[in-house]
C-alpha positions in Angstrom: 89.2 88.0 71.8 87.6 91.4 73.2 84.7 90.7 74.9 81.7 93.5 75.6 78.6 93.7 78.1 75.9 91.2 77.1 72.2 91.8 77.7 70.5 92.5 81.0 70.7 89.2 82.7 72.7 87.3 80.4 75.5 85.3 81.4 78.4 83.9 79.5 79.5 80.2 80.0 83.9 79.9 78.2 85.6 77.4 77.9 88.9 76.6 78.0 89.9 80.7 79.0 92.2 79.9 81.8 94.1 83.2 81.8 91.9 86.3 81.0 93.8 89.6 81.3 91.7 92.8 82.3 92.1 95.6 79.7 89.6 98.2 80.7 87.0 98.0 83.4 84.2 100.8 83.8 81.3 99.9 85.3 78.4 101.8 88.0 77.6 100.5 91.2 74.4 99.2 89.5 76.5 97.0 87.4 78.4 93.4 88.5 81.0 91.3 87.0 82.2 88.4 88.1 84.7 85.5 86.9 84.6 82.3 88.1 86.6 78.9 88.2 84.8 75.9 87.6 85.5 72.2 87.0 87.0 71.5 90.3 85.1 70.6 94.0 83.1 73.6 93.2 83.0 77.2 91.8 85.8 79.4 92.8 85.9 83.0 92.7 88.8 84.3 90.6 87.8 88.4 90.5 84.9 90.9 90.8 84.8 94.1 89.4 85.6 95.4 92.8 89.0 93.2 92.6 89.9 94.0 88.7 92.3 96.6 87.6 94.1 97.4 84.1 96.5 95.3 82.8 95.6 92.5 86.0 96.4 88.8 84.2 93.4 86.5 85.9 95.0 82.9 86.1 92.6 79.8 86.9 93.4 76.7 88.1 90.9 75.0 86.0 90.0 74.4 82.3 86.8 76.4 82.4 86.2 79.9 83.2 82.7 81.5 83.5 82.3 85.3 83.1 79.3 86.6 84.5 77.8 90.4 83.8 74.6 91.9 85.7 73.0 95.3 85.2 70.5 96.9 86.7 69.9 99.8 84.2 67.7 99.5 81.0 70.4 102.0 79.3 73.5 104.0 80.0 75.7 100.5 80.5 79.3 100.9 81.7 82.1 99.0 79.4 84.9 96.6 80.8 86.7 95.3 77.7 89.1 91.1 78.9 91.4 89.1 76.6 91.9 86.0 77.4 94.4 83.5 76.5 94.8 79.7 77.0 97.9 77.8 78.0 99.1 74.0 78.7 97.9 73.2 82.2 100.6 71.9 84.2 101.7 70.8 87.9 103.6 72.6 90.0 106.9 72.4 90.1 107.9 70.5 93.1 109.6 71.4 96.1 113.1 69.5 96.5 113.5 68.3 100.1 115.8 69.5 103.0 118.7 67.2 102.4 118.0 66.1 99.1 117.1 67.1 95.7 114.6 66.3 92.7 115.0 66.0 89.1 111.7 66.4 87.3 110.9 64.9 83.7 108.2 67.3 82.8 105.7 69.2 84.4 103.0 68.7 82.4 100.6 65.4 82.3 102.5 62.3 83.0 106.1 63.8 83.6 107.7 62.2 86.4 109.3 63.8 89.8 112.7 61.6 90.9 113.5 62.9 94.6 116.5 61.6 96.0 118.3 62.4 99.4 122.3 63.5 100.1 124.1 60.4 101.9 123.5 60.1 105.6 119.6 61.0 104.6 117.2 58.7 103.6 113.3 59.0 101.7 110.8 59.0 103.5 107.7 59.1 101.6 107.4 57.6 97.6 110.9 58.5 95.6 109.0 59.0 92.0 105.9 60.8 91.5 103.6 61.5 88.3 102.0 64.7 87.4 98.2 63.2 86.7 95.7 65.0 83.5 93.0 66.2 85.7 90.9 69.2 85.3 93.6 70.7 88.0 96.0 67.9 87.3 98.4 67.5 90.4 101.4 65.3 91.2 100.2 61.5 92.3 101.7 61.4 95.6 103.1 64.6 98.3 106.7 65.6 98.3 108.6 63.3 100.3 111.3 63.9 103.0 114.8 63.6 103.5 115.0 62.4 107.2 118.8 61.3 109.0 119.7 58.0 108.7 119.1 56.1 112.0 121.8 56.8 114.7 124.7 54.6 113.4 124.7 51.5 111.0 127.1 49.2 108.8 128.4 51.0 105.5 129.9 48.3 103.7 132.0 49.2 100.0 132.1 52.9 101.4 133.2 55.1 98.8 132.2 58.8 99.2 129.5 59.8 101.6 128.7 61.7 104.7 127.6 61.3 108.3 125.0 63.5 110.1 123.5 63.7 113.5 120.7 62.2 114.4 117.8 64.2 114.8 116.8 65.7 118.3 115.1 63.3 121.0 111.4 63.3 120.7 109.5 64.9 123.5 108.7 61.2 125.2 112.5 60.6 125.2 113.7 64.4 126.3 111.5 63.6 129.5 113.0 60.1 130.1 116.0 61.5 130.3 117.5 58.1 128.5 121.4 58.9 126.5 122.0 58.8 123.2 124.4 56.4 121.8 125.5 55.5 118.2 128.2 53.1 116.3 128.6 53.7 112.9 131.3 51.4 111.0 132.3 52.3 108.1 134.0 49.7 105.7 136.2 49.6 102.2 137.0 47.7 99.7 140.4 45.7 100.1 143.9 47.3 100.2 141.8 50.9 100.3 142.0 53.3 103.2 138.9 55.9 104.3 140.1 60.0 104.9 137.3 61.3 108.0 136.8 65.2 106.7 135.4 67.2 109.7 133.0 69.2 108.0 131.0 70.9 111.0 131.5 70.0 115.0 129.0 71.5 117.3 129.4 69.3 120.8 128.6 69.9 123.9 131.9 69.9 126.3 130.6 68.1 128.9 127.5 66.0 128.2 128.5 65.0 124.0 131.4 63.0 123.1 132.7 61.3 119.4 135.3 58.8 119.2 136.8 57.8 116.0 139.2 54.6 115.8 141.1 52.6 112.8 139.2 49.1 113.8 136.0 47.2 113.4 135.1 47.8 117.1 135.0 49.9 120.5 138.4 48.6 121.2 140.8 49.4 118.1 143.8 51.8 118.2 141.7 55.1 118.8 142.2 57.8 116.1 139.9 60.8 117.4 138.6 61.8 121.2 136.5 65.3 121.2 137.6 65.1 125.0 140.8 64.9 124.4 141.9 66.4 121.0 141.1 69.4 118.8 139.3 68.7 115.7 142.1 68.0 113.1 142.2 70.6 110.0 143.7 67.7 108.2 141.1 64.8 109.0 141.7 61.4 110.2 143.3 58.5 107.5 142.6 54.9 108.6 144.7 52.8 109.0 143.2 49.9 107.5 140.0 49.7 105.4 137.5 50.0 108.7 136.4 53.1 110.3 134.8 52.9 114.1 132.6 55.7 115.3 131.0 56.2 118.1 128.9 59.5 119.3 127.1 59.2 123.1 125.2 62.3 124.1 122.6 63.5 126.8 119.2 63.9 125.1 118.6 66.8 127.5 121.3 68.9 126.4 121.2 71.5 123.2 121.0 69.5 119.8 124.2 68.8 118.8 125.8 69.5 115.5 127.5 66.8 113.2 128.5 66.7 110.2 131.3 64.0 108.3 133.1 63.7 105.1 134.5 60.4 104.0 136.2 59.0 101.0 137.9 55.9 100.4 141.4 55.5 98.2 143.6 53.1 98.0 147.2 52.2 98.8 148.8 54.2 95.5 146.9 57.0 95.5 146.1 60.0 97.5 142.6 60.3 99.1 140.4 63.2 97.3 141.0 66.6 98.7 138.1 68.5 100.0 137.5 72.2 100.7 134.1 73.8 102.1 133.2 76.6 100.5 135.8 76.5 97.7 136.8 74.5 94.6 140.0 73.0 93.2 141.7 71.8 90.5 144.4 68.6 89.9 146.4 67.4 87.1 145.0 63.6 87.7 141.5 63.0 89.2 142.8 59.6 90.3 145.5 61.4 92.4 148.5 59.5 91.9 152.3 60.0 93.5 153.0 63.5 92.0 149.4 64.6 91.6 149.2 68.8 92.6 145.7 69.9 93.7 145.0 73.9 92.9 142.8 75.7 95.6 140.7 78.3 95.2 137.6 79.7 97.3 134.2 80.5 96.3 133.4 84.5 96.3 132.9 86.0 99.5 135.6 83.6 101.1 139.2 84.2 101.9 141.4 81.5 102.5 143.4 80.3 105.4 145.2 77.5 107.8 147.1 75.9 104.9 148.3 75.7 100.9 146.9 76.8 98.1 148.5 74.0 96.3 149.5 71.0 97.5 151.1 67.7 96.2 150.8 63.7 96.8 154.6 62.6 98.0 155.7 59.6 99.3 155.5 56.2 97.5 155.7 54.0 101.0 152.7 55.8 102.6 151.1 58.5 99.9 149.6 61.4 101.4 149.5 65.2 100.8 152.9 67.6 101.9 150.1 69.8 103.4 146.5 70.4 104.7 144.2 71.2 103.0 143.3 74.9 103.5 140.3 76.7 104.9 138.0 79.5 103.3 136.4 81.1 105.7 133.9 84.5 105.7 135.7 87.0 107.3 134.7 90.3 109.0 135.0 92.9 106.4 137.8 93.3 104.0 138.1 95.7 100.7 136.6 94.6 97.4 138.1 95.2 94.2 136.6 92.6 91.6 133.9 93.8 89.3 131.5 90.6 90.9 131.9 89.0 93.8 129.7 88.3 97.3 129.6 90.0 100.8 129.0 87.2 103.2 128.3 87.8 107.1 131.1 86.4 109.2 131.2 82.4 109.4 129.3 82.3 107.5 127.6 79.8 106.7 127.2 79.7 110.2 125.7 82.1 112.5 127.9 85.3 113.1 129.0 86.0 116.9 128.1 88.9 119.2 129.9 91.7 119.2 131.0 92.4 115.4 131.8 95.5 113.8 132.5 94.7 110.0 133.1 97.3 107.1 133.7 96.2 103.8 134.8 98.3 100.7 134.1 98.0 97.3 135.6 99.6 94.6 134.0 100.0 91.1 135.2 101.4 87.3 134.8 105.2 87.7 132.4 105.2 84.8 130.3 102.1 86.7 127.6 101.9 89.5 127.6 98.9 92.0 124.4 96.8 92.0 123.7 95.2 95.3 121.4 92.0 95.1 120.5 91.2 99.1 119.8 87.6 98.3 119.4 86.6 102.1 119.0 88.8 104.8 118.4 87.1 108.4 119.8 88.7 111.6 118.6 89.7 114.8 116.4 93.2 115.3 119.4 94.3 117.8 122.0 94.2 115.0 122.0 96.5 112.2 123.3 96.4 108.2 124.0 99.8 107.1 124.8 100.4 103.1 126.4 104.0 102.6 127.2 105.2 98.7 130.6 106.4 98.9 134.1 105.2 99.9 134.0 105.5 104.1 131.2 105.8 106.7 130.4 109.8 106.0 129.0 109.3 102.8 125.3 108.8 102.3 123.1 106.1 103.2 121.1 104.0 100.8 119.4 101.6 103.6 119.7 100.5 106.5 118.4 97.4 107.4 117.3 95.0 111.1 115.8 91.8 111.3 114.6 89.8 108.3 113.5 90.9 105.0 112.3 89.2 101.5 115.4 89.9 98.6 115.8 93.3 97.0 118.2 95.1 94.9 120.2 98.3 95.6 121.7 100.5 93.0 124.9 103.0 93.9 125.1 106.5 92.9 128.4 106.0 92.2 131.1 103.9 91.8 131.8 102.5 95.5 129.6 101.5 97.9 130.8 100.7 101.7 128.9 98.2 103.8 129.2 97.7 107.6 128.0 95.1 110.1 127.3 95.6 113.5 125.7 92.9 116.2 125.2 94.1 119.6 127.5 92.8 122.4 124.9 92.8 125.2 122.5 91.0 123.6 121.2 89.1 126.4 118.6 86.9 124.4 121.0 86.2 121.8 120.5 83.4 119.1 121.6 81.6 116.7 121.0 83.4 113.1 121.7 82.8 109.4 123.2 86.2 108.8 123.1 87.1 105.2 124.4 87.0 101.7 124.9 89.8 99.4 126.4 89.3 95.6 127.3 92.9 93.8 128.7 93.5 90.3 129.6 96.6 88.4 126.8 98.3 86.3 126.6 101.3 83.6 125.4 104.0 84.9 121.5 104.8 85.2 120.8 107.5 87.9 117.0 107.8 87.2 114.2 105.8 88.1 112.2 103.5 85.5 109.9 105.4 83.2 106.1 105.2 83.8 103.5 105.4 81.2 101.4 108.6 80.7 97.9 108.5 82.5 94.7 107.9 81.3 92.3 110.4 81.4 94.9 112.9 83.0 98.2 114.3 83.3 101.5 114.3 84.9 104.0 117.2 86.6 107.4 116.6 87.1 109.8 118.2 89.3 112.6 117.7 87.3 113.2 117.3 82.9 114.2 113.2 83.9 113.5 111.0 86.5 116.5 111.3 88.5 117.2 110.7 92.4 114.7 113.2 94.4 112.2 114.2 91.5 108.5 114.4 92.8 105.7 113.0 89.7 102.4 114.7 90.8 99.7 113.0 89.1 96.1 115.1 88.0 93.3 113.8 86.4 90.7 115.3 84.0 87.4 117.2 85.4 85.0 114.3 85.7 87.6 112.2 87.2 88.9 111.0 90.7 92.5 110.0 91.5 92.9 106.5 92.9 96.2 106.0 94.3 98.8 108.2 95.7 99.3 111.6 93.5 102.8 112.3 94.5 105.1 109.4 94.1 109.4 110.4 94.5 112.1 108.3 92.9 114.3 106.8 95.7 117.4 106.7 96.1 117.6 103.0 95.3 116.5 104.5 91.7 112.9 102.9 92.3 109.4 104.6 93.1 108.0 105.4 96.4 104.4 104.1 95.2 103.0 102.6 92.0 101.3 105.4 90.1 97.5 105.6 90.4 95.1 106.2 87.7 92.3 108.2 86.9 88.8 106.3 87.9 85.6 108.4 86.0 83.4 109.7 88.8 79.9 108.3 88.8 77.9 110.3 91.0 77.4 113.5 93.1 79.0 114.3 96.1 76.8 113.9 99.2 74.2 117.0 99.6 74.0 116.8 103.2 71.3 116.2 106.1 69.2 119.2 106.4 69.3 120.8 109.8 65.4 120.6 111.3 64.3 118.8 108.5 64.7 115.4 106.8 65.2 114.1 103.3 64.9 110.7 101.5 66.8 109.6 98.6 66.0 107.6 95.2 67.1 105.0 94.6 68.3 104.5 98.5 72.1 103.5 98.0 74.6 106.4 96.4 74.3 109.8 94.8 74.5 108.0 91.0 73.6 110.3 88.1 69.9 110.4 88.3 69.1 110.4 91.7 66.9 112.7 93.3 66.8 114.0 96.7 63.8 115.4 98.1 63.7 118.0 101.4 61.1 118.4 104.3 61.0 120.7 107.3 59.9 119.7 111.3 56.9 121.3 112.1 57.0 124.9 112.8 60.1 125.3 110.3 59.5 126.1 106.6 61.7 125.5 103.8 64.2 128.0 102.1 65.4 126.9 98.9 64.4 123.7 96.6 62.4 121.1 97.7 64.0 118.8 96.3 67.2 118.5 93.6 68.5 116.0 91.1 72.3 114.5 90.1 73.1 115.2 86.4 76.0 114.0 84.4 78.7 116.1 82.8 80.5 115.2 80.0 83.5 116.9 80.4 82.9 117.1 84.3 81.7 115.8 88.2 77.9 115.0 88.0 77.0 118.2 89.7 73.5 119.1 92.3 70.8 120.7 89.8 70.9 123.2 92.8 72.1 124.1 96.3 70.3 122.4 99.1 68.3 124.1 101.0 67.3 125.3 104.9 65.0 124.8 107.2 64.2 128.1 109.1 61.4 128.8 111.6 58.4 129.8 110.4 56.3 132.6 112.0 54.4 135.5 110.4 56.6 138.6 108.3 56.6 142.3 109.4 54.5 144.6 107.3 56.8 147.6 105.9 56.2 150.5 108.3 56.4 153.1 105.5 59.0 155.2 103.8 59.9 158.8 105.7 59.5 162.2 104.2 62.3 163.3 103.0 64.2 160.2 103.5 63.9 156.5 101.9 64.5 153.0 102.6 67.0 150.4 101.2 64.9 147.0 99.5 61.5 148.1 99.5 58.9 145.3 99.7 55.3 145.1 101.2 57.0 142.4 104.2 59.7 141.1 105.7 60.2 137.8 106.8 60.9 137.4 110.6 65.2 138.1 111.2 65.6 140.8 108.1 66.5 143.8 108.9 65.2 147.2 106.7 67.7 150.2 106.6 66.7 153.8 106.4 68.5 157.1 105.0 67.9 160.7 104.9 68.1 163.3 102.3 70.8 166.1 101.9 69.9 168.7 104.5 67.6 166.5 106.6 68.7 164.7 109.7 67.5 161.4 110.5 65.8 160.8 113.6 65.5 157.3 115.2 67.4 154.1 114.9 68.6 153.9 111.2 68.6 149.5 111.3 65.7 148.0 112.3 64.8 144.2 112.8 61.8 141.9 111.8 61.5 140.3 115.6 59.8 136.7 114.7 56.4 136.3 116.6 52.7 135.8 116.1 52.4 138.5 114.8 56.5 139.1 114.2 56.8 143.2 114.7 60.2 145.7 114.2 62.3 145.8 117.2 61.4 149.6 116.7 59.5 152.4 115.7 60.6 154.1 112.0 63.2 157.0 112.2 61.8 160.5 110.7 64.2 163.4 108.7 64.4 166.5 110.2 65.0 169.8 108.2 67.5 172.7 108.7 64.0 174.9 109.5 63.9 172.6 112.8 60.1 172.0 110.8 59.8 168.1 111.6 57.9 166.2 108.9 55.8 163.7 109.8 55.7 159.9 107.8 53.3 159.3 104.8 52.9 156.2 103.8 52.7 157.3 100.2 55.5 157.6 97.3 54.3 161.0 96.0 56.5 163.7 98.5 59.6 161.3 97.8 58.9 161.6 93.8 58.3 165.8 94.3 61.7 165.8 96.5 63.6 163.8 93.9 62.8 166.2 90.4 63.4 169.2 92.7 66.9 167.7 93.5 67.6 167.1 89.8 66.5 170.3 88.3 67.6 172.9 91.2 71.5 172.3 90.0 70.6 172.5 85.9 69.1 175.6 86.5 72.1 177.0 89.1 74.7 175.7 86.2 72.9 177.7 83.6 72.5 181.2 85.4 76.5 180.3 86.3 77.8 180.1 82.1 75.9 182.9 81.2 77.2 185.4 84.3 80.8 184.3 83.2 79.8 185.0 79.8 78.5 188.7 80.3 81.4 189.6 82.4 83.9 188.9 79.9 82.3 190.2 77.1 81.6 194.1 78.8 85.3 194.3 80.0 87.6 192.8 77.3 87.6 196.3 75.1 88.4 198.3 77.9 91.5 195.9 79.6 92.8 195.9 75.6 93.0 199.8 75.6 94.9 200.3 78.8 97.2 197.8 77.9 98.0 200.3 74.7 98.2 203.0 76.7 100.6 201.8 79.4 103.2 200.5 77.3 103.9 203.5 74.8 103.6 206.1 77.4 106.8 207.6 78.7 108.2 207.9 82.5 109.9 209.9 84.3 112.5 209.2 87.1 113.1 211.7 90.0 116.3 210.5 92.4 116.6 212.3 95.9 120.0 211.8 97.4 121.2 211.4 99.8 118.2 209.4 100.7 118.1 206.4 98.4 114.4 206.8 97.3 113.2 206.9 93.6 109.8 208.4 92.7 108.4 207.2 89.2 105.8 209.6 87.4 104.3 207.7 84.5 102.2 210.6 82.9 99.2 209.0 81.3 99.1 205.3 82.7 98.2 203.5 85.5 101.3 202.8 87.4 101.8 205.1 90.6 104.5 204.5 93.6 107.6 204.6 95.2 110.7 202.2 95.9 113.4 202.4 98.7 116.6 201.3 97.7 119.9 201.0 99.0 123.3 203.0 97.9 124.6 199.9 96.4 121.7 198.9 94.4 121.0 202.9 92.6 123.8 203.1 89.7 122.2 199.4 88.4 119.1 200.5 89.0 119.4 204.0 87.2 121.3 202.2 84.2 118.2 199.9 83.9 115.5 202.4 83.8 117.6 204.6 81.8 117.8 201.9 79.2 114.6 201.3 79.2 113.7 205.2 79.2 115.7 205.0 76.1 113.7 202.0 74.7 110.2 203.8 75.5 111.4 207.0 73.6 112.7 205.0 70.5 109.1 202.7 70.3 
């Protein structure tokens, strides 16, 4: 159901709206929305509308919801637009305990939670509890725990269990100093024998010690001394049907570490292999005389220290031909299986110092490696570095100290190397978890997810698809503010550097600013919201340049915007008169005054000179006077003109100006116009003349002169030439002598 903004003052009691999901919010900072919880101990606040975004799912813990809207304005109300959905209440699902487990019935009103606890732990706390109907139903009772059994006890019809430590010494007994002893004895059925698995020894040499004999008490045949004897790979077989233990320990030395596996069988049968940290498989579960048990280890382990298969033999005394073998996480290795897991080394115990692992992993060509980092836990000193390629050069996707929450890697290509390194001189060094990496092949997908198109703006990419390295830059519309980063980069890990923002609709005016020597006050008081006006005053002795005051209007297709600039305060004193324009010169911005710092400018006409200073200032006073006299023009006739206040000289020297150079351009055409109409006949007849009228050509040798005599032209002179140059020179003007004559 869409819901929309009531009335002014009107609030809105649901029920039964548990989940409402926020589909568009846009209100003013006069407006107020707020959803609360109720039908608990009291009203809980779920959101505001400072707290809401798009798309945000509101989840209550109760049955009833109440949505509450508040406006100040009589009109112009913002929007915000919620769907809400119910669902089944339920409890949570319960947390299974250290040690144990749960098995839950239902979740919902009056399912049951069964929590039970791995052997050598027992409940502490109620083993069943029942998810009540309440308003916030909840289970009846708190999750119990799963605490050590006491140190040692009786274990009669043992079948299959385990042994633990005991917990470390309370603070009261650390102080006392008092050891820690404990006798367990563990007992059969008739004609069956018990197999002691070692599963995890952590003793102190010199203050811890565990014996283990084939009898009911401390002095049967003895089986086991941590003193004396390395923990078998094998385990310990009874004897008889009874199993003595016996662990002492100084309760002011380091916790110790214990952890037992036993099983019984009986006198024709083998007792039940067991392998940490890997499976196996047999051609009888009863393991008989001839029964073959398949090993195998779980991923991330490599087996060692004994048989991958081994068989029940001997009728008299049946046992297995070998031991069973050990998988152990090792330090590094290559990786060719389309799934498996990287495991730090010992794990699941705490790697040593000094490690320097590389594992490779090789993929399908046409695949990409996906790395999950399910656990990640070592110390800030030691370092896991994943490169995307085949050896150490290649690139490197992350590198990684301390802890960190799970994430997911993707290769570029098709093998990924990963290398482990603790530091050797750790000096505070501690016990850590290490961590746990599963990979498996992928297809290939080398850009980042797509993101939805922005509201109310628009998106640049650097690139056609969202590959490794491409920069989104986000822009909104005018009238609209980012919120959120505006450059976001897919990552190498193929995700994005920052969720994308969104465009938010701007609501009001930017700040105008204080006035310098002045003050201003503001209504209404909070924000620049469209509507507000600011109003401007001056200190005394200042007076105000601009508007006095200016209002915030709304755009619709941009920013609310000032309904002007705001203004100044400047001092106020009284404005120069204008000291007159010059005779044959002017001023620049005529007015009657000038208000105290403007300056007036003066100029001079063509063939005058100005005398004076050609700037002058408005000096602020009481009166404010020029910071000089007026400058005068001086003519060419050194005639010096004095100032009158009057316009009527400058009008006379201005229509002189314009008509002197009409009448000069006039007298010009017509001049040009005579000349060439008295002298055009007489140039046409001599050109007549001079080209049908013949020459004559005198030579005087041996000087190499030529006299021309052109009877009836113009042409007159003489030309020197040289003895080379004559015979050329005759043949031309003969020729042309020749030409003159025929024409």
């Amino acid at each position: 159901k869409q819901w929309v903004p009531p009335q002014k003052g009107e609030s809105l009691d649901v029920h039964h709206l548990p989940s409402p999901q926020v589909k568009k919010v846009n209100l003013s900072k006069d407006e107020s929305l707020t959803i609360l919880g109720y039908g608990g101990t009291g009203p809980e606040l779920l959101a505001n509308e400072t707290l809401m975004s798009e798309g945000q799912v509101i989840r209550s813990s109760t049955n009833q919801v109440q949505i509450y809207y508040r406006s100040l304005r009589q009109t112009d109300h913002g929007m915000f637009s919620l769907h809400y959905q119910a669902f089944l209440l339920s409890c949570s699902f319960p947390l299974s305990p250290e040690g144990g487990g749960v098995t839950v019935t239902d979740i919902h009103p009056g399912g049951q939670a069964h929590f039970h606890c791995d052997p050598g732990f027992q409940v502490r706390g109620h083993e069943v509890a029942t998810c009540l109907n309440m308003t916030q139903p909840h289970w009846s009772s708190p999750e119990p725990q799963c605490v050590a059994v006491s140190c040692g006890g009786w274990i009669r019809n043992a079948t299959v269990g385990r042994i633990f430590s005991p917990p470390p010494p309370s603070a009261s007994n650390h102080s006392n100093g008092n050891n820690l002893s404990c006798h367990w004895l563990l007992e059969a059925r008739e004609g069956h024998r018990l197999h002691l698995h070692f599963e995890r020894v952590a003793l102190d040499e010199d203050d811890d010690k565990l014996i283990v004999r084939s009898g009911n008490n401390s002095m049967a045949p003895l089986l086991f001394d941590s003193d004396l004897d390395d923990v078998p790979e094998r385990g310990i077989v009874s004897e008889g049907s009874i199993l003595y233990l016996e662990l002492t320990a100084d309760s002011s030395s380091i916790p110790l570490l214990l952890a037992l596996r036993y099983e019984a069988f009986d006198g024709e049968h083998c007792y039940e292999p067991y392998l940490p940290h890997g499976n196996f498989s047999s051609s009888d579960i009863t393991f008989p005389l001839g029964t073959t048990v398949t090993f195998s280890c779980s991923p991330g382990f490599v087996m060692e220290q004994g048989s991958g298969v081994i068989e029940c033999v001997d009728p008299s005394d049946p046992h297995w031909n070998e031991s069973e073998p050990v998988c152990k996480a090792l330090c590094g290795g290559e990786l060719t299986d389309p799934s498996s897991t990287v495991l730090s080394p010992d794990w699941p115990q705490s790697y040593s110092k000094g490690q320097d692992c590389v594992w490779q992993i090789h993929g399908n060509e046409e695949k990409r490696i996906e790395l999950d980092i399910q656990i990640l836990n070592i110390r800030h000193n030691d370092v896991l570095t994943i490169f995307d390629g085949h050896d150490l050069m290649s690139h490197v996707i992350g590198q990684y100290l301390g802890s960190r929450e799970r994430f997911q890697v993707v290769s570029g290509g098709s093998e990924v190397t990963i290398q482990f390194q603790s530091d050797p001189d750790d000096s505070s060094f501690i016990l850590s978890q290490g961590f746990l990496i599963h990979y498996r092949e992928v297809e290939p997908n080398d850009t980042c997810p797509a993101l939805p198109q922005i509201e109310f703006g628009w998106i640049s990419s650097s690139h056609t698809s969202p590959v490794r390295g491409s920069v989104l830059t986000y822009q909104c519309q005018p009238g609209y503010d980012i919120s959120g980063s505006d450059i976001i980069t897919c990552q190498w890990d193929l995700s994005w550097s920052n969720s994308p923002p969104t465009c938010i609709k701007v609501q009001q005016c930017p700040d105008p600013g204080e006035v310098v020597n002045g003050a201003r006050s503001v209504r209404p008081e909070s924000g620049f919201a469209v509507g507000t006006v600011v109003r401007f005053s001056c200190n005394q002795g200042y007076q105000l340049e601009g508007p006095g005051q200016i209002s915030c209007h709304g755009r619709d297709t941009g920013t609310p915007k000032w309904s002007d600039r705001s203004p100044k305060c400047v001092l106020k004193y009284d404005p120069c008169p204008n000291p007159g324009v010059p005779d044959n010169g002017y001023q620049t911005l005529y007015k009657h005054s000038y208000q105290a710092g403007e300056t007036l400018r003066f100029f001079c006409y063509e063939g005058y000179e100005l005398i004076g200073e050609v700037i002058i200032n408005c000096v602020p006073g009481h009166p404010s006077q020029w910071n000089s006299p007026p400058p005068f023009c001086k003519g060419d006739n050194l005639h010096w003109t004095s100032f009158e206040p009057s316009h009527q000289m400058l009008s006379e020297n201005i229509a002189l100006a314009i008509i002197l150079p009409i009448i000069l351009v006039i007298l010009l055409i017509g001049g040009i116009y005579m000349y060439y109409t008295n002298t055009e006949p007489l140039h046409r007849s001599d050109i007549r003349s001079s080209v049908f009228s013949p020459f004559n050509l005198y030579f005087s040798f041996p000087s190499p002169s030529v006299y021309v005599d052109c009877s009836g032209s113009h042409f007159s002179g003489s030309l020197s030439l040289t003895p080379t140059h004559t015979a050329q020179l005759l043949w031309s003007l003969t020729s042309t002598t020749l030409y003159t004559r025929q024409g």
